[in-house]
N, C-alpha and C positions, 0 to 999 in steps of 0.2 A: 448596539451590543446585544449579546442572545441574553435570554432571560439564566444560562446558565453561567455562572461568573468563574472565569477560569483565570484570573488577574494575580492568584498565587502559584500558578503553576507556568515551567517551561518545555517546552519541544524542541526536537529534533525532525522536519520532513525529510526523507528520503525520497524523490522521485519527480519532482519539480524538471517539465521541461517546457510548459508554455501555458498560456489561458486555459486550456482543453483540458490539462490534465488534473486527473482525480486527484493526485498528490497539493496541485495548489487549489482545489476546491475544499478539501482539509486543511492547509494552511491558513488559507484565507479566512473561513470558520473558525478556528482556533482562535488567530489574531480579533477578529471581532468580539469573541467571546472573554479577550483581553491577557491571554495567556503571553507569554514571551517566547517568540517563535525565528528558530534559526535554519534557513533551508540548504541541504548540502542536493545542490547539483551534477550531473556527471563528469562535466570536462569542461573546458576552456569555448567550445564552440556553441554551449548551449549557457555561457554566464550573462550575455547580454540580453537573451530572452528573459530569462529570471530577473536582473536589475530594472525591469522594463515593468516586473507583474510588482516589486514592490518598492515603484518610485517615491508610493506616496507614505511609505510606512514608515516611524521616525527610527532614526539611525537600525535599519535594516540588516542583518545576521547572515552572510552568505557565506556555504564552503563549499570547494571541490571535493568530490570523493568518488573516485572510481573503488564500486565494492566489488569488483573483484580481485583486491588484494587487501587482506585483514589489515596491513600497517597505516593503508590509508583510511581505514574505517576507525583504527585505534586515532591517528590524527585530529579527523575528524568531532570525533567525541570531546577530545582532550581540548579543541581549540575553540567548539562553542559552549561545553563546559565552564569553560575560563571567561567567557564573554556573558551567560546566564546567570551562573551560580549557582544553579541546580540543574536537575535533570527531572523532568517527570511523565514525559511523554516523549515514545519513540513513534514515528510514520513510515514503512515499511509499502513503499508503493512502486513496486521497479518488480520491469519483467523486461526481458530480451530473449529475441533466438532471431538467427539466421531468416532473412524474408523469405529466401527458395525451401524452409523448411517448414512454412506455412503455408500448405498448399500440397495436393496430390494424396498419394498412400502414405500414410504414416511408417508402414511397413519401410518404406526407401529412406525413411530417417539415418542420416549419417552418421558417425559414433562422434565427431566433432561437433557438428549440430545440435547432437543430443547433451555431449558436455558442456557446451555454453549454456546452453537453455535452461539447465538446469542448476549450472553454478551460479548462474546471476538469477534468475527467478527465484529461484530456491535456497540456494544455501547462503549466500548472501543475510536472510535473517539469519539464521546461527549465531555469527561473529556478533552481525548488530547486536544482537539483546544478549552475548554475553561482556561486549564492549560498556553496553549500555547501562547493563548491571552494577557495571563497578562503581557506575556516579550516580544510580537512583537508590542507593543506602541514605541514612536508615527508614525511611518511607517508603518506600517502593515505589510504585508505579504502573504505567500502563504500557504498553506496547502493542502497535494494531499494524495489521499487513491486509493487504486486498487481492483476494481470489477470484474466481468464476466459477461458474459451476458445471465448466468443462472439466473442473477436476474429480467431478463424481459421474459426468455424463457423455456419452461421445458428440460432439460437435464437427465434422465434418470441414476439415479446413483449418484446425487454431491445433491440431496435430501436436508434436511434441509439446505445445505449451501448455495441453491439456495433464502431460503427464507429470509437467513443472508442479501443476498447481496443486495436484493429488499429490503431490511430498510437500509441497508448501504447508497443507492444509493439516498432515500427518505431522510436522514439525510444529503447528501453532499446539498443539494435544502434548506433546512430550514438552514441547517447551513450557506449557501452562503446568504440567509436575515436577519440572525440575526449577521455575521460579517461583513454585507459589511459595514455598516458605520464606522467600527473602521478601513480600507480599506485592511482587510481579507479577499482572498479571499480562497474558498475551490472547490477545482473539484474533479472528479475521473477520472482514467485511465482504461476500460475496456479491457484488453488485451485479445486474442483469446489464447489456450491453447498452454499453454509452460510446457514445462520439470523441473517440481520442485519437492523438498521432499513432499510438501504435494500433488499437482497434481498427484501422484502415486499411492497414498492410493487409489482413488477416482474410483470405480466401474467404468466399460465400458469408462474410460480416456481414452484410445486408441482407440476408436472408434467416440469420439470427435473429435479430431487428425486425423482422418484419413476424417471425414466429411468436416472438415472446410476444409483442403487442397484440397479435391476433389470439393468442392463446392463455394468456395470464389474466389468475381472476378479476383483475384493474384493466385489463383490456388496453394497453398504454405501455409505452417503456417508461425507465426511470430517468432522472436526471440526475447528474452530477453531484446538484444543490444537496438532493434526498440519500444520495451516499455520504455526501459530507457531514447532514444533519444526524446521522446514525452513528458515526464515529466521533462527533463531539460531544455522542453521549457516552460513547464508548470508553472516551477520553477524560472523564471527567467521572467526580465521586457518588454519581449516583447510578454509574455501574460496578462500585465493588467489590461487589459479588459475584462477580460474570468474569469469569476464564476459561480457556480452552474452546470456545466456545466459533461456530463459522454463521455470522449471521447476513440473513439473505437480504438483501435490497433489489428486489426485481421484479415488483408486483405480484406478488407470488409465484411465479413461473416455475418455481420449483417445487410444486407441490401438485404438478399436471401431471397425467400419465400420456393423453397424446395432444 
């Protein structure tokens, strides 16, 4: 277990689709750090991957929730609510768009392409954290999503999900002033490029990869591990003073001008 003790508190992951992904590199941090932790998955064809990542966990927390429809995300909440008993931690790690919209001119972005990408990437948190609101009274809470820092910079190839992540990132800022008084807070985690199912899809991904390494002042990409390790502080009482906030895990790489 992490030296941070999070044995009073419960979560919600959203984004849970296999070993790889950053969603159960959080969960899985969490759960060590002893929190009580329920993960909502997207659909029926990705449940047995999940039951797989936590065979060994005692009686286990699993939901469906396709967020692209608010009643499922109202469900959701209401049904591992019920199972937790509280709520004090949301995980906001879902991105999708179209795989022919990753790739080529941005410019030839489709107006269908461009609203998926952006309804699940992006708006998708909205609902969460105000779904989420209603059961992290009267304490508050934490609520963390995960960006890139395609969303401040052009990346060649990650195309409309770059423009996802620059409303995502504008949404963690409006959303950190309209929850702070319920003492919600919301940040994000910019992580430098790791090895996931969807990073794969993503035109010249390896050549992101190979820049950040060659160019950040760690001279190295990050892991998984070290995203995870930044949001179970993020997630915990010894950030409560940090909202609104986009913090970068990627060696520094964003702080290079070439």
């Amino acid at each position: 277990m992490y030296s941070i003790d999070l044995s009073d508190k419960a979560a919600v992951v959203f984004g849970v689709a296999n070993h790889r992904s950053i969603a159960w590199a959080i969960a899985d941090i969490l759960h060590q750090a002893g929190a009580k932790v329920a993960l909502a998955y997207q659909n029926e064809r990705l449940k047995r991957s999940v039951e797989k990542l936590v065979a060994d966990w005692d009686d286990p927390l699993l939901f469906e929730c396709d967020v692209s429809e608010d009643g499922n995300i109202e469900r959701a909440f209401e049904g591992a609510v019920a199972k937790l008993g509280r709520l004090d931690v949301v995980i906001h790690s879902i991105a999708f768009a179209n795989r022919e919209d990753l790739g080529g001119r941005f410019v030839e972005t489709p107006r269908e392409g461009f609203r998926v990408a952006l309804d699940v990437s992006a708006y998708s948190l909205v609902p969460i954290t105000r779904y989420a609101a209603n059961h992290m009274k009267p304490d508050g809470g934490s609520i963390l999503t995960m960006t890139f820092q395609a969303g401040e910079r052009v990346f060649p190839g990650y195309n409309v999900m770059s423009t996802a992540k620059a409303a995502l990132e504008n949404e963690v800022r409006q959303l950190a002033h309209d929850m702070g008084p319920e003492n919600i807070r919301v940040n994000a985690v910019s992580a430098g490029p790791v090895d996931t199912l969807s990073s794969r899809v993503i035109a010249g991904y390896s050549d992101m990869k190979k820049a950040a390494a060659e160019r950040s002042p760690l001279k190295r990409n990050v892991t998984v591990a070290e995203v995870a390790k930044t949001a179970l502080y993020l997630c915990s009482d010894l950030s409560t003073g940090v909202t609104g906030e986009v913090v970068h895990v990627d060696s520094g790489y964003h702080v290079m001008g070439i």
